[in-house]
C-alpha positions in Angstrom: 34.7 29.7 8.4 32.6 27.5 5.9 33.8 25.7 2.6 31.3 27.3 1.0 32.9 30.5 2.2 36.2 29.5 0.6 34.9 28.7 -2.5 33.1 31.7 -3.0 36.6 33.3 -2.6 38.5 31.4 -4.8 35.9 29.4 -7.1 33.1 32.1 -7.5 30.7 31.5 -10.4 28.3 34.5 -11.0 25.4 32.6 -12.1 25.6 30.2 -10.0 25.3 29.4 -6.2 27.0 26.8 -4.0 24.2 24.7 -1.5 25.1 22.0 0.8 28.8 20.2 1.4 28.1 16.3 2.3 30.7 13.8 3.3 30.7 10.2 0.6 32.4 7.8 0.5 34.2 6.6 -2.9 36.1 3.7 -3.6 36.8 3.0 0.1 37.9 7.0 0.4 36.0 9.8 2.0 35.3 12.6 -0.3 33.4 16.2 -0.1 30.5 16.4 -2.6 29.6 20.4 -3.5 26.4 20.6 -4.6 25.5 23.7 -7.3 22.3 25.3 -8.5 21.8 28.4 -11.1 20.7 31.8 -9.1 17.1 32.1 -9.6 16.3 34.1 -12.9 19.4 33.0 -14.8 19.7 31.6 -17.9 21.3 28.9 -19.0 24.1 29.6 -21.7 24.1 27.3 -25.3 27.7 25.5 -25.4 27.1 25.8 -29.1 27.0 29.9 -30.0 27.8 30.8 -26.8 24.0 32.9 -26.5 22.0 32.9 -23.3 18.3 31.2 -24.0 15.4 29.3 -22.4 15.6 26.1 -20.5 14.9 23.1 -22.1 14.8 20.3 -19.3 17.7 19.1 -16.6 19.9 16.0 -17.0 21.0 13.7 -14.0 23.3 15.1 -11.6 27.4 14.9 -13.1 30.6 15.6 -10.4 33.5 17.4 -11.8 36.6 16.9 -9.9 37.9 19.8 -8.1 41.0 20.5 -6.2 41.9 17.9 -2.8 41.0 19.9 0.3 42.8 18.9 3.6 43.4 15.3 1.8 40.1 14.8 0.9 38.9 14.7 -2.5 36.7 17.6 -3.6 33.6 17.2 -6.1 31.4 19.9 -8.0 27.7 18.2 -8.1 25.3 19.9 -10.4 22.0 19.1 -12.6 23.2 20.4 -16.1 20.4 21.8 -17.9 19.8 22.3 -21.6 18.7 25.3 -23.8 16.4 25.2 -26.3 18.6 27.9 -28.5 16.9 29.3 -31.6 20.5 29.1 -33.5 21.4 25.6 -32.5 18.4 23.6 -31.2 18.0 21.9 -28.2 22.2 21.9 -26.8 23.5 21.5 -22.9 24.6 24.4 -21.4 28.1 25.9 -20.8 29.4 25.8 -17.2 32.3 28.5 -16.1 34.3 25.5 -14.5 34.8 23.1 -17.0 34.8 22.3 -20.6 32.6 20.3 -22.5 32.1 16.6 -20.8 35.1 16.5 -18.8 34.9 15.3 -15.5 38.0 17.6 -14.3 37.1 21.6 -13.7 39.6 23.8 -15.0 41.1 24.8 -12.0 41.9 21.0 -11.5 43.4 20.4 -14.9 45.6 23.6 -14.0 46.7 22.2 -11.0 47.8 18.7 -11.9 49.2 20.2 -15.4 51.2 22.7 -12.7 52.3 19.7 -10.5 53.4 17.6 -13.8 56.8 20.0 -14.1 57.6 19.0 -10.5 57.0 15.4 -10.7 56.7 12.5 -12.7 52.8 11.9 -14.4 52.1 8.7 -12.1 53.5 10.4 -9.3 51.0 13.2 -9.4 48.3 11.0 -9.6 49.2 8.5 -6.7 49.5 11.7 -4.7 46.1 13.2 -5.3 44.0 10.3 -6.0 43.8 10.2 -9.3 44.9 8.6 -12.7 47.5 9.1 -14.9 45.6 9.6 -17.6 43.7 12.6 -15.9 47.5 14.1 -15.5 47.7 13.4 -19.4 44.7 15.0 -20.2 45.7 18.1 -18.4 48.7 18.6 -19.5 47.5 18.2 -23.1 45.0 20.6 -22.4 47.7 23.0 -21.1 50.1 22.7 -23.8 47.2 23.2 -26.5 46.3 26.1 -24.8 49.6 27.9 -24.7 50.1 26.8 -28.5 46.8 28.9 -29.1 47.5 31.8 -26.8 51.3 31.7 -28.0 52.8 35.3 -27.9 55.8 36.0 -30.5 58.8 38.3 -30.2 59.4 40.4 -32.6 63.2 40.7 -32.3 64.1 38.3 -35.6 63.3 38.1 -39.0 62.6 34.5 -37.9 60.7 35.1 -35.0 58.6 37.6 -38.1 58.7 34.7 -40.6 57.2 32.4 -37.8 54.7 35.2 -36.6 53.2 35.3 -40.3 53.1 31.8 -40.3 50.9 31.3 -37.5 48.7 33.9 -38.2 48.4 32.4 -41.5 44.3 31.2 -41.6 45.2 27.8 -42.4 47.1 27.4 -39.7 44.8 29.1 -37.3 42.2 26.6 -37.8 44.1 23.5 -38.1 45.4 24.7 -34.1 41.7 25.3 -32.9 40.4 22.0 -34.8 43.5 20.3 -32.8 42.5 21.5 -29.7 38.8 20.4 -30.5 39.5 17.1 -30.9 41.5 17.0 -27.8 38.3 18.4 -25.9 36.6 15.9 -27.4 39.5 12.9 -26.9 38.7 14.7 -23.0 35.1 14.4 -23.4 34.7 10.5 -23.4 35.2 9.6 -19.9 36.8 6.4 -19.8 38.0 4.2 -17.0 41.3 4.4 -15.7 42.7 1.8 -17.0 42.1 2.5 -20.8 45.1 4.2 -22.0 45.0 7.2 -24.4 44.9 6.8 -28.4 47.8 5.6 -29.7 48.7 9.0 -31.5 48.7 10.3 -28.0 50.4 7.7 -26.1 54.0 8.4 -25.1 56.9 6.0 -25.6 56.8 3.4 -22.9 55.0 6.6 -20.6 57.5 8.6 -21.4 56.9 12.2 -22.1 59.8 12.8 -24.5 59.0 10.9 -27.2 60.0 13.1 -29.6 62.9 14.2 -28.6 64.3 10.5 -28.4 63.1 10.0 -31.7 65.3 13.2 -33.0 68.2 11.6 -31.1 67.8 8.4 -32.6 67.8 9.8 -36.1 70.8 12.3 -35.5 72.8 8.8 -34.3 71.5 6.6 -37.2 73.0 9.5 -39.3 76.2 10.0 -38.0 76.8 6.7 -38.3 75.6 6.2 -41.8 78.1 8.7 -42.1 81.2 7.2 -40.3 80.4 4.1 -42.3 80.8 6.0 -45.9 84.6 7.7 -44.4 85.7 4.1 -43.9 85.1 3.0 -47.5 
């Protein structure tokens, strides 16, 4: 059985068709590059209104980081190509594994954001090659996701009050301009080394941040507290 057979089991794109599998070699570790092409007589789709249009030209070939195979680190290779769209001009196309210019697929960024409830952030990424802030990224993306695809129970008159909240316009877009900026934030691929903004970064790479802060203020209080009862 081929990769390529694989793939097109679990990772099947309909618009697209997987070509050769080559061995490289990256940062002293072996890796298995995918290569991808469009199926003949499709068109590309605008990233902006989501419409199918005419090709423009093709950019230089950009990996996206797929799952590890058998140790091994797995990369999607592909041309991107952009559509001259009547509605938006001249945009880059949309591609069914990823979003925007992240180097991770979607799959991946599901993966590591499942692995992140098992084990610590710089765990996962020692263990399959990759950085913390990639774990970060993917767990952000996860959370943001669930926040917009939230389902609510209807068994309260606070789960009701909370329901009618969310639904509330306002509140709709300030979720869905969050979760743009944090495709964008995932959009400028930076080294591994450069930490995330400092709005995102977590207390000394802790992932509770918030929690310690409520903890914090709950003992400041109680002691503010026990010092007034002694006067």
């Amino acid at each position: 059985m081929q990769l390529k057979t694989i793939l097109n089991r679990v990772e099947k794109h309909k618009s697209f068709v997987y070509g050769k599998v080559r061995f490289r070699r990256k940062s002293g570790r072996l890796s298995l590059a995918v290569s991808l092409r469009p199926r003949r007589g499709s068109r590309p789709v605008c990233a902006g209104c989501g419409h199918r249009g005419p090709q423009y030209d093709r950019l230089a070939p950009r990996r996206f980081e797929f799952v590890p195979l058998w140790g091994l680190a797995v990369y999607f290779v592909y041309r991107m190509r952009r559509v001259d769209c009547r509605r938006c001009g001249v945009k880059v196309e949309r591609v069914p594994w990823g979003n925007g210019r992240c180097r991770l697929t979607t799959t991946y960024r599901w993966f590591l954001a499942a692995w992140a409830k098992r084990l610590a952030w710089q765990e996962v990424g020692t263990v399959f090659y990759t950085s913390w802030q990639s774990v970060f990224r993917s767990v952000q993306y996860a959370v943001f996701w669930g926040i917009m695809h939230r389902k609510w129970e209807m068994g309260s008159a606070r789960a009701n009050h909370l329901k009618e909240r969310h639904d509330h316009a306002g509140k709709k877009r300030r979720w869905e301009k969050q979760f743009q900026r944090t495709e964008r934030e995932c959009q400028r691929v930076a080294p591994a080394a450069k930490w995330p903004p400092l709005h995102h970064r977590p207390a000394c790479g802790h992932p509770f941040q918030q929690k310690a802060r409520s903890l914090n203020h709950e003992i400041g209080r109680g002691t503010a507290e026990a010092r007034a009862g002694r006067k």
